[in-house]
C-alpha positions in Angstrom: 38.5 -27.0 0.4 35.3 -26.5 2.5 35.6 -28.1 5.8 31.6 -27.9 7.1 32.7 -27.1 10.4 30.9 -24.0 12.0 33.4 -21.2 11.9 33.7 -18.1 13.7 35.4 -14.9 13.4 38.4 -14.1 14.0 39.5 -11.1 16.8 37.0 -9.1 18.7 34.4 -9.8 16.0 31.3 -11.2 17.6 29.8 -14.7 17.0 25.6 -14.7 17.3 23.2 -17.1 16.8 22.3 -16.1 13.8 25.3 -16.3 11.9 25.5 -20.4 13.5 21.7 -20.4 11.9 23.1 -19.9 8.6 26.2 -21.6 8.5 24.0 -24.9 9.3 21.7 -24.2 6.5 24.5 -23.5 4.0 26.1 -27.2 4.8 22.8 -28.7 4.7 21.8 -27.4 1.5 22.2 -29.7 -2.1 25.2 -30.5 -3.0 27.2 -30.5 -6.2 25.1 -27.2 -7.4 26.2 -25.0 -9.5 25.2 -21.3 -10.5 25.7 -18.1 -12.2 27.9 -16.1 -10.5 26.7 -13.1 -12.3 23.5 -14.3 -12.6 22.7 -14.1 -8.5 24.7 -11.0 -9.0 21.9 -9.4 -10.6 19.3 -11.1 -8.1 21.1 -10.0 -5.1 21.0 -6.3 -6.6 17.4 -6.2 -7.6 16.7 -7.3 -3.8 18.9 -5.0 -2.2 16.2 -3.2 -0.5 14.3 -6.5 1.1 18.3 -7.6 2.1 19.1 -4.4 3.6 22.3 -3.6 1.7 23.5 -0.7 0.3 24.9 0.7 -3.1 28.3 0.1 -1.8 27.9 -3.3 -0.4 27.3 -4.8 -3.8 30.0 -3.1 -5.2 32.2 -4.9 -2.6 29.7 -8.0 -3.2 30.8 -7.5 -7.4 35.0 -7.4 -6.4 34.7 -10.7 -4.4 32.7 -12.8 -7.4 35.8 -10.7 -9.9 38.3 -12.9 -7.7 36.2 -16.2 -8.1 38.2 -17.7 -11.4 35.3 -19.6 -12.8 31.7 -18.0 -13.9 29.4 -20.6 -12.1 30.0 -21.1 -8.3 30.6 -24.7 -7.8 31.6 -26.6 -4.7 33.4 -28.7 -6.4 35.9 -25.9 -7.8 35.9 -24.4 -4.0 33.8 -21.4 -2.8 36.1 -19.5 -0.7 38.1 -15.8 -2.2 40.8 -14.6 0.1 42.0 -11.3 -1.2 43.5 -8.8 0.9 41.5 -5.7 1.8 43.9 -3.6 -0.5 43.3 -5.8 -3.7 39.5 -5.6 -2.9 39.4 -1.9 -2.5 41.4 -1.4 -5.9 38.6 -3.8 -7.4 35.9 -1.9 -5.7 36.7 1.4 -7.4 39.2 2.9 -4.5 36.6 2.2 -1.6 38.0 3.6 1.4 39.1 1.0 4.2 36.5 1.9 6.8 33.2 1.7 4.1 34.7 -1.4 3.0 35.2 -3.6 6.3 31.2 -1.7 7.0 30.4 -3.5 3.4 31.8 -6.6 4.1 29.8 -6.9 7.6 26.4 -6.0 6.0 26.9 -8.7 3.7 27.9 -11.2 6.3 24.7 -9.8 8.2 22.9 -10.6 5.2 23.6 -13.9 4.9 25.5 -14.2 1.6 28.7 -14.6 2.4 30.5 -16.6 5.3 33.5 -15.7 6.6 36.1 -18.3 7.2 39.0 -16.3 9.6 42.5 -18.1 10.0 44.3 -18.2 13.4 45.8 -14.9 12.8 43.1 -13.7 11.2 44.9 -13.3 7.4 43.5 -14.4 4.3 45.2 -17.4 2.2 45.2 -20.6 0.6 47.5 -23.6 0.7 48.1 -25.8 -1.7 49.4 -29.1 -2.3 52.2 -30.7 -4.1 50.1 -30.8 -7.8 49.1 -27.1 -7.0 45.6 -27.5 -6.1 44.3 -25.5 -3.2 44.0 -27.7 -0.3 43.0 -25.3 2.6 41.8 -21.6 2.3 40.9 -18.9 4.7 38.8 -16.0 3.3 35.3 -15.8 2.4 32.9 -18.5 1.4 30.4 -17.6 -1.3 28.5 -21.2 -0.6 25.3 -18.7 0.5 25.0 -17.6 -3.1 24.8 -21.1 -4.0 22.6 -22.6 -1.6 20.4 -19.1 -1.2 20.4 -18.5 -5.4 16.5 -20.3 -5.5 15.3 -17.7 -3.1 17.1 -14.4 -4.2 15.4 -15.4 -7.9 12.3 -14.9 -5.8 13.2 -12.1 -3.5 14.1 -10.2 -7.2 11.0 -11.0 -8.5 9.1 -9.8 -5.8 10.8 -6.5 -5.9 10.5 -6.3 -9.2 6.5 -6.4 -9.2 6.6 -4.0 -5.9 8.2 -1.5 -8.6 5.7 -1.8 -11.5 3.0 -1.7 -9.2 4.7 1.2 -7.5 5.0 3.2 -11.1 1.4 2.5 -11.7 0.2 3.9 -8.3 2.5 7.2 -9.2 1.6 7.6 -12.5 -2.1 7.3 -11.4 -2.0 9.7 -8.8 0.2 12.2 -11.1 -2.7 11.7 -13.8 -5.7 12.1 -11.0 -3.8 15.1 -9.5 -3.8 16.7 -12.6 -7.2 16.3 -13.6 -8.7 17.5 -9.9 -6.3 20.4 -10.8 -8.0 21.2 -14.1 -11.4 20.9 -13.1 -11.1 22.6 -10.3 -9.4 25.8 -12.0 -11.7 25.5 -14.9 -15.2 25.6 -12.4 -13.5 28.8 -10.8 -12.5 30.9 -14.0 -15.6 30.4 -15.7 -17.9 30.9 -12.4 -19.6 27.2 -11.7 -21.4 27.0 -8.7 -20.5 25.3 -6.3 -18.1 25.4 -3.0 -15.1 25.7 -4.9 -13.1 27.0 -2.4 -13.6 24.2 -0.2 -12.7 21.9 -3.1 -9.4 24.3 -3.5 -8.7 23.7 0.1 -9.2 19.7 0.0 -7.0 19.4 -3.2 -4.0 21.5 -1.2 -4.3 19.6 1.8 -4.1 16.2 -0.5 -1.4 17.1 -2.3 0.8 18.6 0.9 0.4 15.4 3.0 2.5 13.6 -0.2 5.8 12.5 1.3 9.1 13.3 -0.1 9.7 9.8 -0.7 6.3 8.2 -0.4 5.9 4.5 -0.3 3.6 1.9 -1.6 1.6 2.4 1.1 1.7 5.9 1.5 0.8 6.6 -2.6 -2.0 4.6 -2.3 -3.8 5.9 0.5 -3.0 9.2 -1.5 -4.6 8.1 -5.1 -8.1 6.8 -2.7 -8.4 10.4 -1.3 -7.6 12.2 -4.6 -10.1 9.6 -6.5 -13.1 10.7 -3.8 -12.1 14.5 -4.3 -12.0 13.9 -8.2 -15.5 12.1 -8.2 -16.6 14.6 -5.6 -15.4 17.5 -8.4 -16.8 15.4 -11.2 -20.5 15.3 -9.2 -20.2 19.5 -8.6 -19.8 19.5 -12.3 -22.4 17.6 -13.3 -25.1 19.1 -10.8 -24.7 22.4 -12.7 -24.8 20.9 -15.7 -27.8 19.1 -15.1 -29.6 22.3 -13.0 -28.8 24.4 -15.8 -30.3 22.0 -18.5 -33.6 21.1 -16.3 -34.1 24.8 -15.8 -33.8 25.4 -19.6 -36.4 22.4 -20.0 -38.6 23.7 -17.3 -39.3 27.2 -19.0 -39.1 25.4 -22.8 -42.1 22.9 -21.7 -43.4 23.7 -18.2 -42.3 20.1 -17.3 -41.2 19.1 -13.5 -39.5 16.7 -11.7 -41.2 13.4 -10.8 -39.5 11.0 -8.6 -37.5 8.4 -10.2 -36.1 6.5 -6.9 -37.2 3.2 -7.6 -35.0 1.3 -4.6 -36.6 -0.6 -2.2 -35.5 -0.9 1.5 -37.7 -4.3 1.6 -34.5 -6.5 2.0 -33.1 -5.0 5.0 -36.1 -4.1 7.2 -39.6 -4.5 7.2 -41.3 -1.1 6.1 -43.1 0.6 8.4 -46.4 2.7 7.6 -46.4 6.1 7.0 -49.0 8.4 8.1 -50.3 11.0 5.1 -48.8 13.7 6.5 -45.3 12.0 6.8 -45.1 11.4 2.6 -42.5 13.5 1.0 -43.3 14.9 -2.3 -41.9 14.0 -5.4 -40.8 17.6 -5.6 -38.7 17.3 -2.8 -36.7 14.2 -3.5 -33.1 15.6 -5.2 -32.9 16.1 -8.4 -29.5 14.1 -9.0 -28.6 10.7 -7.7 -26.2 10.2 -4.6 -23.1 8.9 -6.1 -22.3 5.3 -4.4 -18.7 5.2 -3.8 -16.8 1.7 -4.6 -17.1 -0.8 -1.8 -13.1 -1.1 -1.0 -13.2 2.8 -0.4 -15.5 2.9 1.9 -14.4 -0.4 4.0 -10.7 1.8 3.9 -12.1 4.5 5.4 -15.0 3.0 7.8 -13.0 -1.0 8.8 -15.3 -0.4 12.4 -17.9 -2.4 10.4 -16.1 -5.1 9.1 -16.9 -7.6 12.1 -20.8 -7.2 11.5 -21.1 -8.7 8.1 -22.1 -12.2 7.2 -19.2 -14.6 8.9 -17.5 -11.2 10.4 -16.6 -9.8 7.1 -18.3 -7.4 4.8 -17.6 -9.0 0.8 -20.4 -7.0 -1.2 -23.0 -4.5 -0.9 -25.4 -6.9 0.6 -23.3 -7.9 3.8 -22.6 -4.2 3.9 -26.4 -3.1 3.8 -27.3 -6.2 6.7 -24.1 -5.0 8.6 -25.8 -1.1 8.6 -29.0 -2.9 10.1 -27.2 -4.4 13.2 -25.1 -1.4 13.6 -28.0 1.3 13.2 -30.1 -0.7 16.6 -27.0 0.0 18.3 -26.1 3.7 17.5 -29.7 4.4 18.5 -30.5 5.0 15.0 -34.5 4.1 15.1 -36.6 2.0 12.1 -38.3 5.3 10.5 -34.8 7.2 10.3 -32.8 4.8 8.6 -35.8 4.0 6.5 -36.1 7.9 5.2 -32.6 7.7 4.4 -32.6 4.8 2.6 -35.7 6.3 0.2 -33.3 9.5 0.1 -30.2 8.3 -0.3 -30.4 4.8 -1.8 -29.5 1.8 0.5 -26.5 1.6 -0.4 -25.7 5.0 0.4 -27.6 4.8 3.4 -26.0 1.9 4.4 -22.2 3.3 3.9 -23.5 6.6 5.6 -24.5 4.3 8.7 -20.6 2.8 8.5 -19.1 6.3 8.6 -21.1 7.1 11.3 -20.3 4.0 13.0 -17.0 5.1 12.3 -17.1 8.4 14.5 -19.8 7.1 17.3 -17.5 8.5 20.0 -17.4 11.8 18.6 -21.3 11.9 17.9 -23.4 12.9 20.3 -26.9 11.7 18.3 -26.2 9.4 16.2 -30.2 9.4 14.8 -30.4 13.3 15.0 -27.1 13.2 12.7 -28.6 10.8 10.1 -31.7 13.0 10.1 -29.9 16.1 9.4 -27.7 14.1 6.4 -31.1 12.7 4.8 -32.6 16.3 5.1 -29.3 17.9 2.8 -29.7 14.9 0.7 -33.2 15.8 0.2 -32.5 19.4 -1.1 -29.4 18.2 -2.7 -27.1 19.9 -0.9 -25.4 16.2 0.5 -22.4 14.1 -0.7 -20.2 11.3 1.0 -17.4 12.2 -0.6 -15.7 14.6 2.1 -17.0 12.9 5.4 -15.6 9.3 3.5 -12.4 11.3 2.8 -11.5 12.3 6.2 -12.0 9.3 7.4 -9.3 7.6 4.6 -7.5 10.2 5.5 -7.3 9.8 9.4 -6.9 6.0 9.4 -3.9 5.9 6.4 -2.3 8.6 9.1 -2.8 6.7 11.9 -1.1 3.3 9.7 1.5 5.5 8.9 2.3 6.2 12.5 2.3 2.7 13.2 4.8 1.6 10.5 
């Protein structure tokens, strides 16, 4: 028979704020409920991890609900168990006395049981002349039943932090293996290309892996291994293309014209160039930058965020005006950014500008930088993809550290 009075434990067992908190909520929630003992069971164990309890503790959790006679908890049948610490430990597989009074705490902690201590501290039940149980001391498993709404929801949730956890790990397993590949295939059959350097990123990627890498950590690990895969991907298709437009070139004489039909008109007006100040078609590179997805490079430059349309960035646009405001204040002047934009693409240009942004403090020229960029971008000898990676790199460290 529940009294609703706030109970508290019995001996030198503390008696904290908290544990008042819940007692109020269990008497105040509905009435005449009734659920599956088994059924919360289950939700309790797939939440384990957000409750803080232990393998153990649900084992204790599954010997109280064994000495509950009915299979729905019901107020009206009584909530409280009161076996002795021996019966529960025979129940609980032979758990030793010490891991069992440590269970029994974390799940009073926890919130899902009360306990409900007699003057000397012993667990029992009194009962009337017709044999039904008019007092008991023990433990009250009312939490189960007025908590059972929000551990379906707590299991839930855990449950779809796992299946997106398996689809993070099986996407960096599957990345990982392809950079692998490549990367062995470019240096057995003698591709050029900086190899070595790619050899050296992949290692580095793939030693910063956790042993037992979170959410958080896996996912900052599949960004840097997608920018080292696409920066593989580009190696690969550079000598593919150099080695089919030199074939073309002694076939037909042909050469390259300039194809870079992007404008810079939406971001700044353009600026006349004098005649000696045109770069020749010959010069512009022969290959596309690659434009890396928006989310990547917000995740590795978030400096910029602030400067886009209503102080976020959403698209490419507010990214490109955002570069604008930012390049004025690195120093960056009109003709610069300009060149880099007919080099690079604005978008490129723009997430360049965001990197640099990025590093200011450890720049001393912020102009004289972007220069030197759009002049390797020119010969073809430029890509994000390592400068974007470092900086993923440093700031899912630094969140790591902060965890």
């Amino acid at each position: 028979m529940e009294t609703g009075r706030i109970t508290t434990p019995f001996g030198r067992r503390p008696m904290t704020l908290a544990l008042v908190k819940r007692q109020i909520q269990t008497s105040e929630s509905k009435t005449g409920r009734t659920v599956d003992k088994w059924r919360v069971f289950r939700d309790v164990g797939d939440a384990r991890t957000m409750l803080g309890l232990q393998d153990r503790a649900l084992t204790v959790l599954n010997a109280l609900l064994s000495f509950y006679p009915a299979s729905e908890l019901s107020e009206e049948k009584g909530l409280i168990v009161f076996p002795s610490n021996a019966q529960l430990s025979v129940r609980a597989n032979g758990i030793a006395g010490t891991t069992l009074r440590k269970s029994l705490a974390a799940l009073v902690d926890a919130g899902l049981i009360i306990r409900k201590d007699s003057p000397n501290g012993k667990r029992y039940a009194r009962k009337g002349d017709g044999g039904k149980i008019e007092d008991a001391y023990g433990f009250s498993l009312a939490p189960l039943v007025a908590r059972a709404d929000e551990l379906a929801v707590l299991a839930q949730q855990m449950e779809s932090e796992r299946r997106r956890f398996r689809m993070i790990k099986d996407r960096v397993s599957i990345t990982r293996r392809d950079v692998r590949k490549l990367i062995s295939a470019a240096i057995e059959e003698g591709a050029s290309g900086d190899w070595g350097r790619a050899e050296r990123c992949f290692v580095d990627v793939v030693g910063s892996i956790p042993r037992r890498p979170t959410i958080v950590d896996l996912e900052a690990i599949a960004d840097e291994l997608n920018l080292l895969h696409e920066e593989v991907v580009r190696m690969l298709e550079n000598q593919l293309n150099s080695a089919k437009n030199d074939g073309n070139a002694i076939a037909s004489g042909c050469h390259i014209q300039n194809s870079n039909t992007e404008s810079f008109n939406e971001l700044e007006p353009c600026f006349e160039k004098k005649q000696d100040e045109n770069v020749a078609p010959t010069s512009l590179p022969r290959n596309p930058i690659q434009t890396f997805p928006l989310e990547m490079v917000l995740r590795g430059c978030p400096e910029i965020k602030p400067f886009g349309a209503g102080g976020s960035v959403a698209n490419w646009r507010d990214l490109m005006a955002a570069a604008v405001s930012v390049r004025s204040m690195l120093g960056v002047s009109p003709t610069a950014y300009e060149e880099a934009c007919e080099i690079m693409g604005p978008a490129t240009a723009a997430a360049v500008i965001a990197c640099i942004y990025e590093r200011s403090g450890h720049i001393n020229s912020a102009g004289g930088y972007l220069r030197d960029l759009t002049a390797k971008a020119r010969r073809g000898e430029f890509s994000m993809g390592p400068m974007l990676m470092a900086l993923i790199r440093r700031n899912s460290v630094a969140v790591r550290a902060t965890a």
